[in-house]
N, C-alpha and C positions, 0 to 999 in steps of 0.2 A: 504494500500500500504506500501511497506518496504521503510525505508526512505535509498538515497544513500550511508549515511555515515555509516550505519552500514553496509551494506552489500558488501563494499569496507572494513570496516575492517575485517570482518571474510572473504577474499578472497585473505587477501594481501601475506599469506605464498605463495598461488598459480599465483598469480597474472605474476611474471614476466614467469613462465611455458609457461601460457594460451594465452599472447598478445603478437599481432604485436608487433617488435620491432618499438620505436619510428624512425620519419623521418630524424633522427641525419642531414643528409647534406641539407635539407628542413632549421631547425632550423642554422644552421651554416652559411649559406646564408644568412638569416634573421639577423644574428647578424651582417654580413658584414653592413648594415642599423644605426649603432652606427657612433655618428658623437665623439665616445670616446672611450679608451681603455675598452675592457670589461674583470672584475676581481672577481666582488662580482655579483653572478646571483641570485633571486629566484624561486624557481622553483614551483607556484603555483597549487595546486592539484594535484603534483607531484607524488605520491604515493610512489612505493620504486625508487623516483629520475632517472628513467629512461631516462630523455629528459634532466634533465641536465649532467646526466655522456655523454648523447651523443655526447655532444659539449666540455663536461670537462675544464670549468674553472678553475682560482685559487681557487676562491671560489664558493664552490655549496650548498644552503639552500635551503632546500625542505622543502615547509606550503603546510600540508593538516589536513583535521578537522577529518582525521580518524586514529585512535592509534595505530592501526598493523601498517600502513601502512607508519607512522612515524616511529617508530621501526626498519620495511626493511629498509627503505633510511636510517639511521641509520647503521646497519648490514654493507652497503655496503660502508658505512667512511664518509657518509654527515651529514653535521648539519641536523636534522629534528626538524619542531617546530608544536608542534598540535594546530592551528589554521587556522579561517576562515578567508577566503580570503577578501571579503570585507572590515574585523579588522584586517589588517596587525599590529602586533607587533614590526614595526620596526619603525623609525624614518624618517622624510622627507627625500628626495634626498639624501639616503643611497646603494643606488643600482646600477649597470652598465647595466642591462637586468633583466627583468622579463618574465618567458617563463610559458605558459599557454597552455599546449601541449594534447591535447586530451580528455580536465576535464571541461572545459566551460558551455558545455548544462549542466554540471549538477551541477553546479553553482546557490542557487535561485535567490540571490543578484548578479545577472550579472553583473548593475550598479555599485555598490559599489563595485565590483572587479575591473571595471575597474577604479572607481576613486580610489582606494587607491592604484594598480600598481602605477598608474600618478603619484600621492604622493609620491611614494617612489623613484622614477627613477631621477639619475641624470639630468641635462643639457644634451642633447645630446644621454642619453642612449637609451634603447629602451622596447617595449612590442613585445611581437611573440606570438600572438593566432594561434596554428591549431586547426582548427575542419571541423567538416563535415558539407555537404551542402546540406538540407533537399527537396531543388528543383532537384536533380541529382536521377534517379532510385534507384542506393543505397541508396542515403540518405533518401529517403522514407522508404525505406524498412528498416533502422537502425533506425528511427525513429520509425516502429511499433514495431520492436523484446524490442526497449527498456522500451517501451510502455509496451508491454504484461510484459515484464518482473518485472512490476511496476515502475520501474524509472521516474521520473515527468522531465524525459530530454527535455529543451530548444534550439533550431537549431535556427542557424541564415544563410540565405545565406554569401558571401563575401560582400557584397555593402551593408547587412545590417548592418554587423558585426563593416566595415569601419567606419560607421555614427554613430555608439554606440563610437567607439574609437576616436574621431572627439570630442562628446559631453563631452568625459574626460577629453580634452582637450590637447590631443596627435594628432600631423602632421600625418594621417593613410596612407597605401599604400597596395593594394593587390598585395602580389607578387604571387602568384598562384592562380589557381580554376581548379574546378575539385570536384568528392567526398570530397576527402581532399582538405582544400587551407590553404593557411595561410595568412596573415592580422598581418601589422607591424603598430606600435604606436612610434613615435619619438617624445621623449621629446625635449622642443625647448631650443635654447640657452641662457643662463644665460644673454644675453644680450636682448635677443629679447622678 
């Protein structure tokens, strides 16, 4: 089987041609969910940073583990940093949002994505997972093409999803369902 990280970098010149544009007002919703201003986002498995130019903070830092694809996010005026999500390179509660936009199933260390988001998120900021819902007809059916395709992609429903973001230790909330949904993680307050 082709493992995902290369085959996301040899596709990343083509990449923004080929895909949906990300959910921009999905994720922009989501971020209304910060109980703090949001300034510094990262944009995990971001690729060429699609899903954070869609919301365009101050600061937008796109971590993905494949090198074209750091490079695009790059091209298009973002910090990119080649690493894995899991090992975030950044230091505790450095962050206002971490957006996880469409890259999750194909995440091995799910876990460890989502405990080192936690790590990094301020008081109050937040996590924004979308991904798709492998009990919906599409998600089945996105589930074999990526199958055939080799990919060893990971689906969660939403309520599964929630309870992964729950065990990182983030207040979860589903704000949608559907094929797509999305799934919020709020870090708690410096007090609480």
């Amino acid at each position: 089987m082709p493992d995902d990280v290369g085959t996301f970098h040899r596709w990343a010149r083509l990449y923004d041609l080929f895909m949906l544009p990300p959910a921009g007002e999905r994720l922009a919703d989501a971020l209304e969910s910060a109980d703090r201003p949001i300034d510094r986002v990262l944009d995990i498995g971001g690729g060429p940073g699609r899903a954070v130019r869609a919301v365009d903070p101050p600061t937008g830092i796109v971590v993905d583990p494949a090198r074209g694809m750091v490079r695009r996010a790059r091209a298009h005026g973002l910090e990119g940093v080649q690493a894995d999500g899991a090992r975030l390179p950044f230091g505790d509660e450095t962050v206002d949002a971490v957006l996880v936009s469409d890259a999750l199933h194909h995440v091995h260390d799910q876990t460890g994505l989502l405990a080192a988001a936690a790590r990094v998120l301020r008081p109050g900021g937040v996590l924004i997972v979308r991904d798709f819902d492998p009990t919906t007809l599409r998600g089945r059916l996105l589930v074999a093409v990526e199958h055939l395709f080799g990919f060893e992609s990971v689906f969660h429903d939403p309520d599964g999803l929630a309870s992964m973001v729950a065990e990182a230790g983030l207040e979860p909330s589903v704000l949608d369902r559907g094929f797509a949904y999305t799934v919020v993680g709020r870090a708690g307050d410096a007090t609480a």
